[in-house]
MIPA-30335 format. One line per field, with one value per residue (C-alpha): x negated, y, z negated; residue number from 1; residue in one letter. Coordinates in nm, 4 decimals, padded with zeros to 6 digits, always signed. Layout:
<sites>
east	(X	...)
north	(Y	...)
up	(Z	...)
pos	(NUM	...)
code	(A	...)
</sites>
This chain:
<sites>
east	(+00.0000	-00.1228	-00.1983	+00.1012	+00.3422	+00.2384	+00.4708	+00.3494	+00.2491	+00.0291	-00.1596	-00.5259	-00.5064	-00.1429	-00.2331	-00.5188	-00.2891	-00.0659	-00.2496	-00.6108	-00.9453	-01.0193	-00.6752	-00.8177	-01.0585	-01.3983	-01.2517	-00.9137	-01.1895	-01.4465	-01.0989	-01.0481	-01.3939	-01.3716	-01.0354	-00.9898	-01.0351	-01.1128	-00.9000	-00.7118	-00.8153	-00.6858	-00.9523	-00.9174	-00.9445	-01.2839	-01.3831	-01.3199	-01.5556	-01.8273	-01.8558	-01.8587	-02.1394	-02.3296	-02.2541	-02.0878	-02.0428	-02.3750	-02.5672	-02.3885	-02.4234	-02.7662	-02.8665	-03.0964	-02.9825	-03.0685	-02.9105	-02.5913	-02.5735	-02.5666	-02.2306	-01.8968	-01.7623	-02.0259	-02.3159	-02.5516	-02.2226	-02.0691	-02.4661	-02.4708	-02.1159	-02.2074	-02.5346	-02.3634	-02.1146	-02.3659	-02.5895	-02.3010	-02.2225	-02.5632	-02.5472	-02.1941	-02.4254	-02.7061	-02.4304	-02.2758	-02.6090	-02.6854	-02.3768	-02.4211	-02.6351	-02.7900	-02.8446	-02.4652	-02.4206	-02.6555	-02.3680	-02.4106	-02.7976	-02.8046	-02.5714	-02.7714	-03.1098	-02.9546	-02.8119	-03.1543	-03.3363	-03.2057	-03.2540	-03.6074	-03.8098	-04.0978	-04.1257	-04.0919	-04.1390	-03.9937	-03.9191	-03.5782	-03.7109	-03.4986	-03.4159	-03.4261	-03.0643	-03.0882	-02.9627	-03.1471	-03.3469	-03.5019	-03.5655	-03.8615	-04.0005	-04.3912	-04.5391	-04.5297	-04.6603	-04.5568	-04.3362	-04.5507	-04.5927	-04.7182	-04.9870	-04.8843	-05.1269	-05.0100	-05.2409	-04.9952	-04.7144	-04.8032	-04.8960	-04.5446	-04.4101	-04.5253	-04.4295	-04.0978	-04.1262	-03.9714	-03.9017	-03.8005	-03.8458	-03.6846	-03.9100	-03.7302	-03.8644	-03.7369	-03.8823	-03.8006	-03.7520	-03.4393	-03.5549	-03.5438	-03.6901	-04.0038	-04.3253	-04.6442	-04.7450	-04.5087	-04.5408	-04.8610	-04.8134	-04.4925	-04.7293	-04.9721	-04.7690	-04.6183	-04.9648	-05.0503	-04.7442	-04.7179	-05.0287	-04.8071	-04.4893	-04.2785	-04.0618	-04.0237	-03.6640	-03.6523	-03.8195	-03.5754	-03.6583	-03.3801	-03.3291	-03.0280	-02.7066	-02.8969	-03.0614	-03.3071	-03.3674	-03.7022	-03.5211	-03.2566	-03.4711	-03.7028	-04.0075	-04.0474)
north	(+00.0000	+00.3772	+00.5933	+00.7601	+00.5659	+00.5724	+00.7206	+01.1381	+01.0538	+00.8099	+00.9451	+01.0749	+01.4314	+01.5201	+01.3722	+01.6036	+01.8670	+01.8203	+01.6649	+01.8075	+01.6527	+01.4951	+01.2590	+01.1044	+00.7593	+00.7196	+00.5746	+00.8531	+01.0868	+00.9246	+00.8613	+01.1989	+01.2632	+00.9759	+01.1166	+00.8038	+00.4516	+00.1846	-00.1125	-00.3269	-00.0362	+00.2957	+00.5416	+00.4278	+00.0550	+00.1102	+00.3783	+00.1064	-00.1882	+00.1504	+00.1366	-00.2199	-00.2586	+00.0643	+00.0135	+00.3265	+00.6551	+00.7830	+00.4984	+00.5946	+00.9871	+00.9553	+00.6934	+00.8136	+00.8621	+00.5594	+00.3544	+00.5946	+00.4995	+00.1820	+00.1704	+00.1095	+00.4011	+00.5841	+00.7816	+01.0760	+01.3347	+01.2255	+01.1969	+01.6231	+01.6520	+01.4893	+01.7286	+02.0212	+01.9619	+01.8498	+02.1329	+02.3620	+02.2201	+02.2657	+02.6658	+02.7291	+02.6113	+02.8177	+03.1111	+03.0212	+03.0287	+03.3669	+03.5462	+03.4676	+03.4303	+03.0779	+03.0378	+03.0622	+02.7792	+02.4665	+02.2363	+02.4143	+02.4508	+02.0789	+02.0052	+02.2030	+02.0642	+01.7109	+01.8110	+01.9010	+01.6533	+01.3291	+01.1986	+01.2473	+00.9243	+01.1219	+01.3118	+01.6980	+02.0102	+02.2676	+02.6075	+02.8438	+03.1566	+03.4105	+03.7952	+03.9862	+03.8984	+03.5197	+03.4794	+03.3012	+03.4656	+03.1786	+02.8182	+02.6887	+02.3270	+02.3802	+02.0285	+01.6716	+01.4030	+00.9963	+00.7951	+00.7572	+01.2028	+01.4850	+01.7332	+02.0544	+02.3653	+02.6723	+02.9044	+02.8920	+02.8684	+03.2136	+03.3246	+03.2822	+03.4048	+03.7051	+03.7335	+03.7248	+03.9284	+03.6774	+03.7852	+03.3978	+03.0280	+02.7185	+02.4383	+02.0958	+01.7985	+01.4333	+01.0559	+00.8532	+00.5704	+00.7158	+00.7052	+01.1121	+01.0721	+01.3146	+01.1512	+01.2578	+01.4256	+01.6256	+01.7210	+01.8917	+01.9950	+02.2502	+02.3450	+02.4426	+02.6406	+02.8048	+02.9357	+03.0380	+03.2543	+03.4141	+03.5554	+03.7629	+03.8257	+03.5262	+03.3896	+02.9522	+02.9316	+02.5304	+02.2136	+01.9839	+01.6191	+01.4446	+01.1227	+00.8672	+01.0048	+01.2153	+01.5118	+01.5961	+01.9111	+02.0100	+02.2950	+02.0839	+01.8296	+02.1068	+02.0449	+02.4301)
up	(+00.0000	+00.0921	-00.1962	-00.0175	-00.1072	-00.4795	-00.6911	-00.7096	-01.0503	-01.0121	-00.7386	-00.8060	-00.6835	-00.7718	-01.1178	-01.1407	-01.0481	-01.3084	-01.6304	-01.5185	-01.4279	-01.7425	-01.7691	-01.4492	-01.4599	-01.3214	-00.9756	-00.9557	-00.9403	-00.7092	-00.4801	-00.4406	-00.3050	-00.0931	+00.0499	+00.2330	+00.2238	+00.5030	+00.6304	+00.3737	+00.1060	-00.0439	-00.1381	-00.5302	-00.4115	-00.2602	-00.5122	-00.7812	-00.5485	-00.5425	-00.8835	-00.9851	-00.7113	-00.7899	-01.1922	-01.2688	-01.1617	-01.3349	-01.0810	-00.7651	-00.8217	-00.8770	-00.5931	-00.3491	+00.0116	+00.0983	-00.1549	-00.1507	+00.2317	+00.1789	+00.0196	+00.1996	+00.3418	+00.2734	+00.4762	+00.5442	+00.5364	+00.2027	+00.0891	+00.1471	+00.0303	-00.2830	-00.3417	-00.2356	-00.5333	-00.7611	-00.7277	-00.7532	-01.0594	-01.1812	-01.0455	-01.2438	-01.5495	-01.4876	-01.4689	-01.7260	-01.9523	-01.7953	-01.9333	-02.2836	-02.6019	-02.5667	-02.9397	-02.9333	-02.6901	-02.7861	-02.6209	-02.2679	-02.3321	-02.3487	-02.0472	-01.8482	-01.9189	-01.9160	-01.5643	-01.4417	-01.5941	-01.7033	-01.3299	-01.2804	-01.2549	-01.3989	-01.6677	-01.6182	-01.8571	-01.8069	-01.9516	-02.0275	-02.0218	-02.2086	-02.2181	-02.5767	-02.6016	-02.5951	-02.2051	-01.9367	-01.6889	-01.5222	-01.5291	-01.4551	-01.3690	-01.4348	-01.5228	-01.3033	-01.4738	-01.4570	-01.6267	-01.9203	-01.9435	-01.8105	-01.9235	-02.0724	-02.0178	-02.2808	-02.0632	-01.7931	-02.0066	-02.1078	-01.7763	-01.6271	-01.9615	-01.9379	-01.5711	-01.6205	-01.9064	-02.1587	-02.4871	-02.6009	-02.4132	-02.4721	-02.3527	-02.2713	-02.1024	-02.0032	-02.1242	-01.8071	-02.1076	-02.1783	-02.5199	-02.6209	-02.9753	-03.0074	-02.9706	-03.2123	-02.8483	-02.8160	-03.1652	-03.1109	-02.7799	-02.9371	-03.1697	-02.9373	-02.7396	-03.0493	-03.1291	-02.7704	-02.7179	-03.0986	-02.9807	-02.7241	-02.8786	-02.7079	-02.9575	-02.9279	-02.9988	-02.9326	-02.7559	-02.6474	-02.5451	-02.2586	-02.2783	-02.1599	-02.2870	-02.5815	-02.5994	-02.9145	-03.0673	-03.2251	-03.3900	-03.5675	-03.6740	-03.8523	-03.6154	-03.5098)
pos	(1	2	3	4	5	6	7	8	9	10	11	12	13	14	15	16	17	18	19	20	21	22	23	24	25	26	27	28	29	30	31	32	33	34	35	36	37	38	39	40	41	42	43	44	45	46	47	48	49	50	51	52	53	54	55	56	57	58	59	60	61	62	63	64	65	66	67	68	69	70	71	72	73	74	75	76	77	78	79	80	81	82	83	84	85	86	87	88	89	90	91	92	93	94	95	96	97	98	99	100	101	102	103	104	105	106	107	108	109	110	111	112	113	114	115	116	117	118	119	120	121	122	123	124	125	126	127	128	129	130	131	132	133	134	135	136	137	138	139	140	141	142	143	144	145	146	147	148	149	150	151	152	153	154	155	156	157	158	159	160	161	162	163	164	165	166	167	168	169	170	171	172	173	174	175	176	177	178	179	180	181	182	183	184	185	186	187	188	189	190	191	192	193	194	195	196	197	198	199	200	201	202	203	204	205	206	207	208	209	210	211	212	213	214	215	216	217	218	219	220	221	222	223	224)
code	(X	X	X	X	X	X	X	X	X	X	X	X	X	X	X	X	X	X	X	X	X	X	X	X	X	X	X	X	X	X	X	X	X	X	X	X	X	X	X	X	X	X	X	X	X	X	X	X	X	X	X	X	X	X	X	X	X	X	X	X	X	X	X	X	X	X	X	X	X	X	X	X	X	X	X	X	X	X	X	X	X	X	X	X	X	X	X	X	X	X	X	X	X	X	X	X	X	X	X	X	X	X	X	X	X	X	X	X	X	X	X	X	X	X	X	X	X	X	X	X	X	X	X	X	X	X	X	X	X	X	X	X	X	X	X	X	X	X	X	X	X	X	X	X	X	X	X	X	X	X	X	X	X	X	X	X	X	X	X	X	X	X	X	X	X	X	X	X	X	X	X	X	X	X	X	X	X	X	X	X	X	X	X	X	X	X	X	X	X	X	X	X	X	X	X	X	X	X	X	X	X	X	X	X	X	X	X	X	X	X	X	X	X	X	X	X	X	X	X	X	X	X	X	X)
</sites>
């Protein structure tokens, strides 16, 4: 039977109409992007087979092009049509952290960084670089390492610090374990950095380590 003939309630995009996005399951939504099915399948029939064979949504959104093309009724155009919304996701995040007083908003700080990092088979610090009134200016991805880390130079920490003219940072980086508990490491590493930009009047609000599904703060734990 066609998704059309479904009772209005039942179907995926009237039922996100009417009840919003979160009432809907992993496969109503992944239906809707799919718009349409193939033969002997409605779009929330195949989404459903996409995610048992992928393992999830999280798997399938973060396959590469290749592995995202090899799904059934799937290829290169829903490949860009699914980066072009997750990247605009990402963007309505960055904007969002723009507008207001990060220190306010530790649940969108950590969305955002999971959102830009959590995917990355390597690890990757980064930096939040922050205005005097606790908004982002500018995100930056300065250190590639491998999946084991990444080494961390405070010189140019401070360097682009002071380039943007950053009165505060948040640093934040990703274990490709999935495991986000601080290591002794990154301990001293935060502690390095601490020193190296007290010496020019940046304040280190936070470190943040992303892992699978968690996202640590040094702040809250009383490591800062």
């Amino acid at each position: 039977m066609s998704i059309a003939d479904w009772p209005a309630a039942e179907r995926p995009r009237e039922k996100l109409l009417t009840l919003g996005p979160r009432a809907l399951s992993d496969a109503e939504l992944l239906a809707i992007f799919l718009r349409v099915g193939c033969v002997g399948k409605s779009a929330v029939d195949l989404a459903r087979e996409l995610l048992q064979q992928y393992g999830g949504l999280r798997p399938l959104l973060e396959a590469s092009q290749r592995e995202f093309c090899k799904g059934l009724g799937l290829g290169d155009a829903k490949y860009a049509q699914l980066q072009a919304v997750l990247e605009m996701g990402r963007r309505h995040l960055s904007a969002s952290l723009k507008s207001g007083d990060l220190l306010n908003s530790p649940d969108l700080v950590r969305q955002y960084l999971s959102a830009q990092l959590r995917h990355q088979p390597r690890e990757v610090f980064a930096v939040l670089f922050l205005d005097n009134q606790n908004r982002l200016m500018v995100y930056e991805e300065l250190f590639f390492g491998t999946i084991d880390g990444a080494s961390v130079y405070p010189r140019e920490v401070v360097r682009r610090a002071l380039a943007h003219n950053a009165a505060a940072v948040i640093f934040a980086h990703n274990h490709p374990s999935g495991v986000a508990e601080p290591s002794q490491a990154d301990q001293r590493i935060t502690q390095r950095l601490v020193a190296a930009l007290d010496l020019v009047d940046v304040r280190v609000v936070d470190h943040m380590v992303v892992g699978d599904g968690e996202v640590v703060s040094f702040a809250e734990r009383g490591l800062l």
